[in-house]
Backbone as JSON Lines, residues from 0, in Angstrom:
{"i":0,"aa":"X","n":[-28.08,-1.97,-15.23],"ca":[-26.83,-2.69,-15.29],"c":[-25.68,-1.72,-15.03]}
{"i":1,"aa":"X","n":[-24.76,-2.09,-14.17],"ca":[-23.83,-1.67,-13.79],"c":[-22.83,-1.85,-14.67]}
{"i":2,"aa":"X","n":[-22.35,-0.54,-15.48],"ca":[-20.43,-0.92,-16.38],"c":[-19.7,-1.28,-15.64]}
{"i":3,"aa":"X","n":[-18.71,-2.19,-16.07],"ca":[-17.51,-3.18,-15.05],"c":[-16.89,-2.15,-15.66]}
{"i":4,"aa":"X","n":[-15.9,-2.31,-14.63],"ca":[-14.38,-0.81,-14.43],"c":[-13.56,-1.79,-14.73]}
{"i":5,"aa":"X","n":[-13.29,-2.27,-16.19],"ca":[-11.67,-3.17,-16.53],"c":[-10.41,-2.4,-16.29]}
{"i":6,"aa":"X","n":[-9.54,-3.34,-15.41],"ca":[-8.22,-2.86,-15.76],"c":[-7.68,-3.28,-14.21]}
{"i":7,"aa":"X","n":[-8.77,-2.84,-13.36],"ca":[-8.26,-2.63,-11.96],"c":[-9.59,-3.36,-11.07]}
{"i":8,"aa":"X","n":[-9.0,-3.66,-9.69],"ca":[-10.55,-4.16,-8.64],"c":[-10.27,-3.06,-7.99]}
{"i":9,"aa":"X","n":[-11.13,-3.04,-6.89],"ca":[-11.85,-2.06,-6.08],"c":[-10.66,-2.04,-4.9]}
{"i":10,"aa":"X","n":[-10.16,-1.09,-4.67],"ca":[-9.36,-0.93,-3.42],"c":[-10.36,-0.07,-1.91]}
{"i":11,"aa":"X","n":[-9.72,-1.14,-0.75],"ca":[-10.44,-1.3,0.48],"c":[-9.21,-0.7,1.13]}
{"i":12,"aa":"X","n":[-9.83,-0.23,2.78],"ca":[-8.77,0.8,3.68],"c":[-9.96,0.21,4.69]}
{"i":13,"aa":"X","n":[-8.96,-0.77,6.01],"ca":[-9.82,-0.54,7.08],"c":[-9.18,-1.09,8.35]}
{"i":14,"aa":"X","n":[-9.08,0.0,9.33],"ca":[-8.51,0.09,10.23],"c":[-9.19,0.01,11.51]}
{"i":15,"aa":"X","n":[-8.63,-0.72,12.34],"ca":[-9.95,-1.23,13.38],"c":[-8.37,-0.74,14.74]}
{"i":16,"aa":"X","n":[-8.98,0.09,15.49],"ca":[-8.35,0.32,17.11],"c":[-6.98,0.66,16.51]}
{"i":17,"aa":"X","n":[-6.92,1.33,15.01],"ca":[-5.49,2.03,15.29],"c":[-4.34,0.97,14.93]}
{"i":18,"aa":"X","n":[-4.18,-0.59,15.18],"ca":[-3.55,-1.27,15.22],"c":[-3.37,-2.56,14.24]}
{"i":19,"aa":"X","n":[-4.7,-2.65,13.51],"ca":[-5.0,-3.73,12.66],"c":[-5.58,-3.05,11.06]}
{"i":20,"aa":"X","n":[-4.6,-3.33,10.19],"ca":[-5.0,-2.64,9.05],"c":[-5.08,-3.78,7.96]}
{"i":21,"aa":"X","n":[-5.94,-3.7,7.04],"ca":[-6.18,-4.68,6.05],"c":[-7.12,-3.68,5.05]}
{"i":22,"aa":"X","n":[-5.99,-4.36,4.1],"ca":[-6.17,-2.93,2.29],"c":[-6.44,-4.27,1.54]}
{"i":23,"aa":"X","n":[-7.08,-4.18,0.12],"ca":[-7.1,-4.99,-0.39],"c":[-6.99,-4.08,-1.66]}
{"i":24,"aa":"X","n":[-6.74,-4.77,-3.26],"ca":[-6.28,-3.43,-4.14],"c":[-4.63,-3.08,-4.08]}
{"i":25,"aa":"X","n":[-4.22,-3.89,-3.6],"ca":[-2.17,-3.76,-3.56],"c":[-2.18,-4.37,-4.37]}
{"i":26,"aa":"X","n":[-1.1,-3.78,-5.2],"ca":[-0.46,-4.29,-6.62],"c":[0.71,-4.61,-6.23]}
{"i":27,"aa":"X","n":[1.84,-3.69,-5.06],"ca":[2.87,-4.16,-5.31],"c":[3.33,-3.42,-3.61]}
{"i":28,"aa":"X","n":[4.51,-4.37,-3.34],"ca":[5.0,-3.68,-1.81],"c":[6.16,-2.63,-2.47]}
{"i":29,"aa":"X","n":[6.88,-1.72,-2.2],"ca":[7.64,-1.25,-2.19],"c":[8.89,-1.49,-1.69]}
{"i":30,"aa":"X","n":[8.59,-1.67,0.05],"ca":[9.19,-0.94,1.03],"c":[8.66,-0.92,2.07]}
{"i":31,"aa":"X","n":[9.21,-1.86,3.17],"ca":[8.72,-1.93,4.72],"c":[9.51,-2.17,5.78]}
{"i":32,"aa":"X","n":[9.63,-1.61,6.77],"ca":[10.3,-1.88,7.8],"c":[9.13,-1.37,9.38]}
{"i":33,"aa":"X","n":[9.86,-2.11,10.2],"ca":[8.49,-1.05,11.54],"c":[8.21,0.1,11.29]}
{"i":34,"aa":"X","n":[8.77,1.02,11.11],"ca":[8.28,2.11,10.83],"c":[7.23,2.37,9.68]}
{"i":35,"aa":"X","n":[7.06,2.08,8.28],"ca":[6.92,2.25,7.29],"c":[6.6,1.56,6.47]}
{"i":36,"aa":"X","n":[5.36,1.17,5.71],"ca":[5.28,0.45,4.64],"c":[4.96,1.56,3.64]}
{"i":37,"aa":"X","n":[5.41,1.24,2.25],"ca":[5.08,1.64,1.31],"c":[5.05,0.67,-0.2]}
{"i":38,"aa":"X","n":[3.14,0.86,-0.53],"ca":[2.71,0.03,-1.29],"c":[2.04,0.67,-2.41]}
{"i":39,"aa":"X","n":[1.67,0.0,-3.58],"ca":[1.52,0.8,-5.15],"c":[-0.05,0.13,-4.7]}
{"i":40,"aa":"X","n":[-1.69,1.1,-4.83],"ca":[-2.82,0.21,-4.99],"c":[-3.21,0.49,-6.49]}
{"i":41,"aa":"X","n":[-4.36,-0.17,-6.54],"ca":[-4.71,-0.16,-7.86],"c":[-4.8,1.64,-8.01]}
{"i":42,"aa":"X","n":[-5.48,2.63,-6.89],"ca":[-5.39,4.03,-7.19],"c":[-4.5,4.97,-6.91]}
{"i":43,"aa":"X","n":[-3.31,4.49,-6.94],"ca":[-2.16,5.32,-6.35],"c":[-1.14,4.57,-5.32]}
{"i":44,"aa":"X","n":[-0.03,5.56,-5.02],"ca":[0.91,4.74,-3.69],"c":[0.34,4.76,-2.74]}
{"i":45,"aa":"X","n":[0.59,4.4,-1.8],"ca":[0.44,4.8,-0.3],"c":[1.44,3.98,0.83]}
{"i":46,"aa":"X","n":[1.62,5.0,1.29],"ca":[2.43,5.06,2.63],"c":[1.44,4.81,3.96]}
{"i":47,"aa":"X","n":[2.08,3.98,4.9],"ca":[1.48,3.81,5.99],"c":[2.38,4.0,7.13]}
{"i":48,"aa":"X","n":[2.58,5.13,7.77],"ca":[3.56,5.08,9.1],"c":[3.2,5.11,10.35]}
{"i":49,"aa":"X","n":[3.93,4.53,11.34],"ca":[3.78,3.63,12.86],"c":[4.62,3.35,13.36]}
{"i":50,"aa":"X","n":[4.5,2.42,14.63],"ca":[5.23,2.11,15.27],"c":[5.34,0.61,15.4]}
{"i":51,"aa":"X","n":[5.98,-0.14,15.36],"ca":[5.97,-1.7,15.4],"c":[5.14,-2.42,14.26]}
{"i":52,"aa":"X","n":[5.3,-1.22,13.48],"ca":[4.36,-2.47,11.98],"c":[4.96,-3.53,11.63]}
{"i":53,"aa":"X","n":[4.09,-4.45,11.24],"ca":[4.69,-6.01,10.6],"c":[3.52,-6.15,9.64]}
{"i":54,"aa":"X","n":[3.95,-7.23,8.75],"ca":[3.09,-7.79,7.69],"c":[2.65,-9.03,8.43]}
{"i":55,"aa":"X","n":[1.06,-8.88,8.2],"ca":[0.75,-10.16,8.7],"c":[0.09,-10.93,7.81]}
{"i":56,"aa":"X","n":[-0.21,-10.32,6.78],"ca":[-0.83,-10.95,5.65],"c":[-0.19,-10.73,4.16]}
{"i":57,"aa":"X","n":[0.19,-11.19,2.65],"ca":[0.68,-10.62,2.18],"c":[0.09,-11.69,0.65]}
{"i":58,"aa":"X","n":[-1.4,-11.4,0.09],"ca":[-1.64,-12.36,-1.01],"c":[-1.52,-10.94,-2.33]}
{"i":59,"aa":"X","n":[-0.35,-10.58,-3.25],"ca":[-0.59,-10.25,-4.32],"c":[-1.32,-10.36,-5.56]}
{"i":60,"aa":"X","n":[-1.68,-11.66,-5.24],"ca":[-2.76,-12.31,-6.12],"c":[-3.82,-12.27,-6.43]}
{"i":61,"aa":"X","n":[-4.02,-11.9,-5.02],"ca":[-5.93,-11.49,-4.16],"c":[-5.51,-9.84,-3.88]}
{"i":62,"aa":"X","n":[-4.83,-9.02,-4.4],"ca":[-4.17,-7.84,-3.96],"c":[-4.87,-7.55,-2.2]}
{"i":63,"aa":"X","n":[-4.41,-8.49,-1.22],"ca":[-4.53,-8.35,-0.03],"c":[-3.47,-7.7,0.55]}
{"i":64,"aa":"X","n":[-3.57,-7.16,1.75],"ca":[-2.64,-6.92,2.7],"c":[-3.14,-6.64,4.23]}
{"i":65,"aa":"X","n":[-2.1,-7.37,5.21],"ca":[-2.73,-7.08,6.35],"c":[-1.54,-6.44,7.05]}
{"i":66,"aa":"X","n":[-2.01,-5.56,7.98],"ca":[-0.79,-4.83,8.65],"c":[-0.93,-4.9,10.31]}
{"i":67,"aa":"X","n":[-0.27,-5.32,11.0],"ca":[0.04,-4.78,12.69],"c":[0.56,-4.02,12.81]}
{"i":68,"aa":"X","n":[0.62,-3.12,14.19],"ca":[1.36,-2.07,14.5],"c":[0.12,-0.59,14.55]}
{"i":69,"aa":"X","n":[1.09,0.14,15.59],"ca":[0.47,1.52,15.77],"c":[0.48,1.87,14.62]}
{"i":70,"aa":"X","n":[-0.49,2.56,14.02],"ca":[-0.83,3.46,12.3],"c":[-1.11,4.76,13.1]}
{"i":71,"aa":"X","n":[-0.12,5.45,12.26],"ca":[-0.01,7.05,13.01],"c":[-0.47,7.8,11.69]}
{"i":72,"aa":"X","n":[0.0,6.87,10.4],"ca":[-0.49,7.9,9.47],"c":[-0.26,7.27,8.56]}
{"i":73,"aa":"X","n":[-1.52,7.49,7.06],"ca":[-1.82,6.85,5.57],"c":[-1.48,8.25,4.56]}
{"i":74,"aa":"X","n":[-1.11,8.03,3.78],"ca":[-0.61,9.3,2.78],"c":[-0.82,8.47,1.86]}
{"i":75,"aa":"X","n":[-1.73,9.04,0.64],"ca":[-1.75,8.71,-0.62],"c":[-0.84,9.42,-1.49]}
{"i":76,"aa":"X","n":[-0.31,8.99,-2.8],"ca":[0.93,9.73,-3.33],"c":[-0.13,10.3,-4.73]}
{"i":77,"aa":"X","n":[0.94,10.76,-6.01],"ca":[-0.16,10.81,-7.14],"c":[-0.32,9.82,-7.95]}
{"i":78,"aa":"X","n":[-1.23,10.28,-9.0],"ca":[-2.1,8.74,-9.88],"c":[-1.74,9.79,-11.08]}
{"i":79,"aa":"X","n":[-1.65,9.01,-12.42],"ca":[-1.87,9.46,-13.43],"c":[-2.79,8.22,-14.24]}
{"i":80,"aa":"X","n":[-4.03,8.95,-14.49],"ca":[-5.07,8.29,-15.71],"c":[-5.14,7.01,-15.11]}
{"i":81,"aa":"X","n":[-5.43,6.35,-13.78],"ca":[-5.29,5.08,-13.19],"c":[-4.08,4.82,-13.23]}
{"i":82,"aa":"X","n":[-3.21,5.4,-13.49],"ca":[-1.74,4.1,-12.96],"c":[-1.24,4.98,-11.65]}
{"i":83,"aa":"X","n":[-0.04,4.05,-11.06],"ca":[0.62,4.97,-10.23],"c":[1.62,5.61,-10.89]}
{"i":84,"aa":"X","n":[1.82,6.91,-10.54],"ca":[2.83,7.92,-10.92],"c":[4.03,7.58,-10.34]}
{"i":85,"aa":"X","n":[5.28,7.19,-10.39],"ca":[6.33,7.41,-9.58],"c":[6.95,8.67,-9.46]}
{"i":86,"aa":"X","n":[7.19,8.83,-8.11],"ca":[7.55,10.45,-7.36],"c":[9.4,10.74,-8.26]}
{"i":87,"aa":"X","n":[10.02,9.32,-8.42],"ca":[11.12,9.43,-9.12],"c":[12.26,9.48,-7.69]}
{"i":88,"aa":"X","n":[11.75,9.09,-6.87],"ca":[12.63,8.46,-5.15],"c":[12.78,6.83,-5.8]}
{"i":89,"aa":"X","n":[14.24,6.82,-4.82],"ca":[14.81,5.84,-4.86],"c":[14.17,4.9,-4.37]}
{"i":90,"aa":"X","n":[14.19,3.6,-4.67],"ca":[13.39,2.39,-4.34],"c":[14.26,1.67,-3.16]}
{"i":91,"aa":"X","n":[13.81,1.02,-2.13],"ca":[14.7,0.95,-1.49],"c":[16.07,-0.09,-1.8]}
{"i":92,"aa":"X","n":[15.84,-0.74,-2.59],"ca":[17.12,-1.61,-2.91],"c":[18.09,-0.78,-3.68]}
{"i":93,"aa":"X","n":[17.4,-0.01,-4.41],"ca":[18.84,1.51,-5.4],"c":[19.27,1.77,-3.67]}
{"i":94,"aa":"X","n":[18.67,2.4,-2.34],"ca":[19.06,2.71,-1.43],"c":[20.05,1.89,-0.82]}
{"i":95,"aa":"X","n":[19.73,0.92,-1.07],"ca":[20.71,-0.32,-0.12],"c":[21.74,-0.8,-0.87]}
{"i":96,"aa":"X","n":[21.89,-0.75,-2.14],"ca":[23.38,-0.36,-3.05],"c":[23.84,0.77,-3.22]}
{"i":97,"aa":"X","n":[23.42,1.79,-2.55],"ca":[24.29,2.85,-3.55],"c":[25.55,2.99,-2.54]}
């Protein structure tokens, strides 16, 4: 018998031709524009940068996400004890008031 891991589901990464990305395991969006998404998974942040990204999918519920656009690059951020750590950067709406 397998122990169930309470707290969190299983986070997925899969990228097909560079252009089609679908994560599952998102807790929360951050922050997206073409260039840039940035999302909280169940194991940390992560950043996804490109060229012409869009959301094409977006169930928080089902912690889905689907992405279009050139993916030039995935950066995971840090984790503390399963949660995400915040780096202590502005979120983008503090950005868009200040």
């Amino acid at each position: 018998m397998v122990p169930e891991e309470v707290g969190y589901q299983n986070h997925t990464l899969n990228l097909t031709n560079r252009d089609l990305l679908t994560l599952t395991g998102i807790v929360h969006v951050d922050a997206f524009d073409d260039q840039e998404v940035a999302v909280d998974t169940e194991l940390g942040s992560l950043t996804i940068r490109g060229e012409n990204l869009h959301i094409k999918q977006l169930n928080l519920e089902e912690g889905r996400l689907g992405v279009e656009g050139m993916v030039d690059a995935m950066t995971y951020g840090p984790r503390v004890r399963g949660k995400v750590q915040r780096t202590g950067g502005k979120g983008w709406l503090e950005r868009m008031f200040r």
